[in-house]
C-alpha positions in Angstrom: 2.6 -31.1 -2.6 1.8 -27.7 -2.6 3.7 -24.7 -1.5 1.2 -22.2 0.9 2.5 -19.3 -0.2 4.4 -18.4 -3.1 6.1 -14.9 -3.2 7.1 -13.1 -6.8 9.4 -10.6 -6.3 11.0 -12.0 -3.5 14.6 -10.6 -3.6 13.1 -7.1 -3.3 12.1 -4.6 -0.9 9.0 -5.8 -0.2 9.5 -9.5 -1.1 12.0 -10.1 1.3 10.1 -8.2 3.9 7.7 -10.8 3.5 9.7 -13.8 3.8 10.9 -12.4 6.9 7.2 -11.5 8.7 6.4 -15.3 7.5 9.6 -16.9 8.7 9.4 -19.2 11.6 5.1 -20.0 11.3 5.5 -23.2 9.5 4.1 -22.4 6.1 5.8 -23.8 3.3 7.2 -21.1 0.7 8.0 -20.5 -2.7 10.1 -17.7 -3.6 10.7 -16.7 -7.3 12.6 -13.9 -8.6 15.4 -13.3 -11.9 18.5 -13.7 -9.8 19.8 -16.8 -8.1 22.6 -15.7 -6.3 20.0 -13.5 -4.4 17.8 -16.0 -3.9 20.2 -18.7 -2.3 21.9 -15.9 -0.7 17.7 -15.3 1.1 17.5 -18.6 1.9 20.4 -19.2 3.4 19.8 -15.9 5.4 16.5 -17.1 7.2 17.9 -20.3 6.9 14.9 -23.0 7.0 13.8 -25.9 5.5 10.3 -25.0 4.1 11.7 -22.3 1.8 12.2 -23.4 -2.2 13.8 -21.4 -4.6 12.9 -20.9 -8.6 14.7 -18.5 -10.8 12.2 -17.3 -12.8 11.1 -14.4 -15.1 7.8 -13.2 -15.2 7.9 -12.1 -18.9 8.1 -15.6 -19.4 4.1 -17.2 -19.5 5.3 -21.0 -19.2 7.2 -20.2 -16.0 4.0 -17.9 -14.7 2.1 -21.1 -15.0 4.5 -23.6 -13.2 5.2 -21.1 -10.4 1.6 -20.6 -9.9 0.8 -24.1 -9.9 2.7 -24.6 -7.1 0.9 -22.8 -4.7 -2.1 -21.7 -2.7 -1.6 -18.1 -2.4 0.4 -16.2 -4.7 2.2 -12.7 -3.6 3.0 -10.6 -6.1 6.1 -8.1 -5.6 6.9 -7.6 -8.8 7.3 -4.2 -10.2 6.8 -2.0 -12.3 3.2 -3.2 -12.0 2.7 -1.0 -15.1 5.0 -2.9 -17.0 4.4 -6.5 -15.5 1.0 -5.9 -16.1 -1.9 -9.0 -16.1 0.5 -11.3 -16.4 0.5 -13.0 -12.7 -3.4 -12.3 -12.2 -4.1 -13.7 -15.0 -2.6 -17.0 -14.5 -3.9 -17.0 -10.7 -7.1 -16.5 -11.9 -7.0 -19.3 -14.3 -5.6 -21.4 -11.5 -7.8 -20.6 -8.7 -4.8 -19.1 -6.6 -5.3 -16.5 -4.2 -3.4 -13.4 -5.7 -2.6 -10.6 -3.2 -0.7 -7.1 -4.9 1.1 -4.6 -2.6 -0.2 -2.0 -5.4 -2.5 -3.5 -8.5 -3.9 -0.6 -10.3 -3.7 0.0 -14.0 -4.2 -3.1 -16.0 -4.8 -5.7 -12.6 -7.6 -3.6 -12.0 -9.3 -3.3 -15.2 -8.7 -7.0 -15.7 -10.4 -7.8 -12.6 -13.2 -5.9 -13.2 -13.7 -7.6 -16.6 -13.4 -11.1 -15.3 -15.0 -10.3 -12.2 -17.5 -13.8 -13.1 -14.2 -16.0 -13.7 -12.8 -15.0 -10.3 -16.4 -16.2 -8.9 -16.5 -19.5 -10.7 -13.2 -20.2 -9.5 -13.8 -19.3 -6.1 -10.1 -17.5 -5.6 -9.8 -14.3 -3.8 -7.9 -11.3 -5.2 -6.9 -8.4 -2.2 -5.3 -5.4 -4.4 -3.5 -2.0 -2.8 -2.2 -5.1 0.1 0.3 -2.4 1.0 1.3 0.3 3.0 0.4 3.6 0.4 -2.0 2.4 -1.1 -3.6 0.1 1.4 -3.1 0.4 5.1 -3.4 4.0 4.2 -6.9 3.5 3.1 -7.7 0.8 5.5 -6.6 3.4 8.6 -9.1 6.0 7.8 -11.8 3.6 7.5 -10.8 2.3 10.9 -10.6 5.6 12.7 -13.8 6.9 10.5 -15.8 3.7 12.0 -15.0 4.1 15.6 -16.3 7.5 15.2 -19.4 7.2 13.4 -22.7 9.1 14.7 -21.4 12.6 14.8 -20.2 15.0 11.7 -16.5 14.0 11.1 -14.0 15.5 9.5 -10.6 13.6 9.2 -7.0 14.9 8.5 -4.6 12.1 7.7 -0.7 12.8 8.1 1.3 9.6 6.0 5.3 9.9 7.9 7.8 7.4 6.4 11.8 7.3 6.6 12.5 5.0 4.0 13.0 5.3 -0.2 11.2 3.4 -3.3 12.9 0.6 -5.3 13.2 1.9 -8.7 9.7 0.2 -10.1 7.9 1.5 -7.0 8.9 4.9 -8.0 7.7 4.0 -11.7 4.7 2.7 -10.3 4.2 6.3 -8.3 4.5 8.2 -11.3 2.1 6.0 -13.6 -0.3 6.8 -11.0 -0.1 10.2 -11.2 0.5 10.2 -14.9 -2.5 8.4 -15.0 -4.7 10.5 -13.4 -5.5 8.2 -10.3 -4.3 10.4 -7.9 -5.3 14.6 -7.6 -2.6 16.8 -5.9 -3.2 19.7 -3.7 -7.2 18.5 -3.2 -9.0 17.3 -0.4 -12.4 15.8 0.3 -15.5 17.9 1.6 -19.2 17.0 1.4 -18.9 14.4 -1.6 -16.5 16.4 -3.7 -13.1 16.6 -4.5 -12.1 20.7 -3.5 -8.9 22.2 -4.2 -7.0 23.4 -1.6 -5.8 26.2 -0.4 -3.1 26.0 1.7 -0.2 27.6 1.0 3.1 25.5 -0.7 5.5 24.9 2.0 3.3 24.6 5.2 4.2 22.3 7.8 3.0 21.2 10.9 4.6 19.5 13.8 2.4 16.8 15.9 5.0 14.6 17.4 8.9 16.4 19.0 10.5 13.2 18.1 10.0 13.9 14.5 10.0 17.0 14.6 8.8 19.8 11.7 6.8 18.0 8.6 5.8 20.0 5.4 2.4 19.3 3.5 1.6 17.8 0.7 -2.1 16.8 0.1 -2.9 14.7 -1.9 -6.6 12.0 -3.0 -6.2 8.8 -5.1 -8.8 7.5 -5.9 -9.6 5.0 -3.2 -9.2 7.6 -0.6 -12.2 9.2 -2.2 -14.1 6.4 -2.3 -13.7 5.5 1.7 -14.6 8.5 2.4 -17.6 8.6 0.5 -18.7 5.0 1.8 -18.0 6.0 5.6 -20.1 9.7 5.5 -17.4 11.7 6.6 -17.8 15.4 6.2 -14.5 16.2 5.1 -11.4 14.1 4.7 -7.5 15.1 3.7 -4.9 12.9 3.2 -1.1 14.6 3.5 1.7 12.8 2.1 5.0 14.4 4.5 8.2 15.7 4.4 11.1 16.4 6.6 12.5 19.2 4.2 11.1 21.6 2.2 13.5 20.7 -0.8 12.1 17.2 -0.9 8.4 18.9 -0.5 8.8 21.2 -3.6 10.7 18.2 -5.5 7.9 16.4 -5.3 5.6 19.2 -6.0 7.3 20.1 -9.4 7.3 17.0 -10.5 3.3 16.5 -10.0 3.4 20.0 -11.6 4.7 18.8 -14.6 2.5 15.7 -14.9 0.0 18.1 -14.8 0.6 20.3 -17.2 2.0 17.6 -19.8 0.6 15.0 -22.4 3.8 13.1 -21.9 3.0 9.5 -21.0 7.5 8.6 -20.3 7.4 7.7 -16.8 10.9 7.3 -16.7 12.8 10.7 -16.6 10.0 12.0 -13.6 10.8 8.4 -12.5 14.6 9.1 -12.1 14.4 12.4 -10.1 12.0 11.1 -7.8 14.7 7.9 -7.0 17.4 11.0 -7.0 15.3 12.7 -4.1 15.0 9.8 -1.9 18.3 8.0 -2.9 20.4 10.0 0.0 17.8 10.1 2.7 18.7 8.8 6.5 17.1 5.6 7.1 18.5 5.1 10.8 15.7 4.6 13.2 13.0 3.1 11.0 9.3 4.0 11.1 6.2 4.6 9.9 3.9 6.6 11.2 -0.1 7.6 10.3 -1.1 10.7 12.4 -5.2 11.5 12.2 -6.6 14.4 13.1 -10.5 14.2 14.5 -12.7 16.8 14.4 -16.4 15.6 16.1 -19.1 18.1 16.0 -22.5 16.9 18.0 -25.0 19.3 18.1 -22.9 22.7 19.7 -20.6 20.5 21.1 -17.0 19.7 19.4 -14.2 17.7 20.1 -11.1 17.5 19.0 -9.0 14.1 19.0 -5.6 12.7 17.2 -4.7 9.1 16.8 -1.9 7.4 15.5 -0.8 4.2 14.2 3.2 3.6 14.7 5.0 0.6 13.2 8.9 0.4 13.8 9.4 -0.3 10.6 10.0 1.5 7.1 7.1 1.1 4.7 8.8 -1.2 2.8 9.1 -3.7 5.5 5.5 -3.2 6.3 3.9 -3.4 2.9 5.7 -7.1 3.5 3.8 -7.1 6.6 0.5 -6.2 5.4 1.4 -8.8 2.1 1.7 -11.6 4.6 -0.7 -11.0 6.9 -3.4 -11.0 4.1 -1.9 -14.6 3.1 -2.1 -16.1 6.4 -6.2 -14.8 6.6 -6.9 -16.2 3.0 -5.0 -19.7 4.2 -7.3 -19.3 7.5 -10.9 -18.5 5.4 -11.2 -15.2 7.4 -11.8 -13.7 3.2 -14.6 -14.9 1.5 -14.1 -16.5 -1.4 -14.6 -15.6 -5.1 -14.5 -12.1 -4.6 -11.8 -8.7 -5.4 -11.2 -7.1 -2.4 -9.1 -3.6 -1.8 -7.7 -3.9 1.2 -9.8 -2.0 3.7 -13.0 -3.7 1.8 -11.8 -7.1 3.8 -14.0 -8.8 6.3 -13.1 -7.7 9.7 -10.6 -4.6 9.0 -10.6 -3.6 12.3 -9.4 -7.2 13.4 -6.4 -7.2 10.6 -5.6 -3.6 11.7 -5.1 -4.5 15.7 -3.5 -7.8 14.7 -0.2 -5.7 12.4 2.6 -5.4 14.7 1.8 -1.8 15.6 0.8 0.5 18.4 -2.7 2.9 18.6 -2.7 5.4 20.6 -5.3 7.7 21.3 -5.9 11.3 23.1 -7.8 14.2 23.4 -5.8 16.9 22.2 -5.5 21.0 21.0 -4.9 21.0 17.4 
């Protein structure tokens, strides 16, 4: 018989987080990952019967296959995804699995894109960026754009996290930026990509309980692109910090991407881990601030939002991971189709149904 869901990547940061937002609903689970110890040791921490466990490495194609034949929906957590590469997709494709990625740029996407008639023929369903950043970033500003469409809209996004990257996550980061899929110190007005202005090292403080946050804007691609399919005006998206240090760390290493032809992900890689390796992770969240600026006519209006998750991004990329499996099990994703995530059916649905609170007001910013 068939697992439901089988989850790649499962002793990690992510993995694990989905296991645990999936625990408890019945599904039957397949959980692969290198180490054995740490997957007994999983098990036996949520402690349930329709968990299985196969030690498995993806750089192996024969156990690819097996562990893809034995489920509906694959979840892949592996990382780097710049390294792993096609390797999962592939076989899901082949298979006619449902393969959902926390992150799937690079070679997933170009691979998609050329096989984009196999994935109709075999009528599986791939959801790529199924994450927090990208994803849910993404998916948020489509949200909030949406509810405000009619009038001239111009959105600030403010990304707050208190959590660190696993070593490929941080690899993954710096491909991206390497790579060109991401523009630093840029925002989004009228259809173009601007550079901005602002100066290095300004901050802004929307919430007491969090207190001071410097600025660091930044576009990937896919932010671009939702804001050109929803007609706002202008759109920024600020990755945050709660000291400056960490700020201009992360500033000098995008500085130096920028002005190199070096392609070695790994020694940027390694002083990014260094910069979040210390950081407090005591009270846990994640937290998207928008600013709204409506103009209608001679009238504006000025509006925040946020989206709060008690949670670290980590935990709610696994979140986001599993709650994309249980709509694919369910048929709320059409089949044969790539999907980011905000391109799903029924965003706003999947958005109100994450374990999250919205709050809105009518604010001075």
């Amino acid at each position: 018989m068939k697992k439901n869901i089988g989850i790649l990547g499962a002793t990690g940061l992510v993995g694990s987080s989905v296991l645990s937002a999936l625990q408890g609903k019945g599904y039957a689970l397949l959980i692969g990952a290198r180490n054995q110890y740490k997957l007994q040791c999983l098990k036996e921490e949520f402690s349930t019967e329709n968990i299985e466990i196969i030690q498995m490495d993806v750089f192996i194609p024969k156990q690819v296959e097996m562990f893809c034949s034995q489920c509906d929906v694959v979840i892949n957590c592996t990382s780097p995804a710049s390294i792993v590469g096609t390797r999962i997709v592939r076989e899901c494709i082949k298979q006619g699995n449902d393969y959902i990625d926390p992150f799937g740029e690079g070679d997933v996407e170009k691979y998609i894109v050329d096989n984009k008639s196999m994935i109709g023929d075999k009528k599986t369903r791939i959801i790529l960026s199924s994450g927090t950043y990208p994803g849910l970033s993404e998916a948020l500003f489509k949200y909030v754009a949406e509810i405000h469409k009619g009038a001239e809209v111009s959105i600030k996004e403010y990304f707050y996290g208190n959590s660190y990257f696993s070593h490929g996550a941080t690899q993954d980061v710096i491909s991206s930026m390497i790579n060109n899929k991401s523009k630093s110190m840029s925002f989004f007005y009228k259809d173009e990509i601007i550079p901005c202005k602002m100066r290095i090292g300004e901050s802004i403080c929307i919430d007491e309980k969090v207190g001071t946050m410097y600025l660091y804007p930044i576009i990937s691609k896919d932010f671009r692109r939702v804001c050109k399919e929803t007609g706002v005006k202008e759109g920024c998206f600020f990755n945050t910090f709660s000291d400056l240090s960490s700020m201009a760390t992360f500033f000098e290493i995008g500085s130096k991407i920028y002005h190199s032809n070096s392609m070695d992900t790994f020694g940027y890689t390694e002083q990014l881990e260094k910069m979040y390796r210390n950081k407090s992770t005591e009270n846990e969240k994640t937290i998207f601030w928008f600013g709204i600026e409506l103009v209608n006519g001679n009238d504006v209006e000025k509006k925040l939002m946020s989206f709060e998750y008690a949670c670290n991004w980590n935990s709610l990329s696994g979140y986001v991971c599993a709650l994309v499996a249980e709509w694919c099990l369910n048929d709320e994703i059409s089949k044969g189709k790539a999907y980011n995530l905000d391109e799903i059916e029924g965003i706003q649905k999947f958005i109100e149904s994450l374990p999250g609170e919205i709050k809105q007001n009518i604010v001075k910013l």
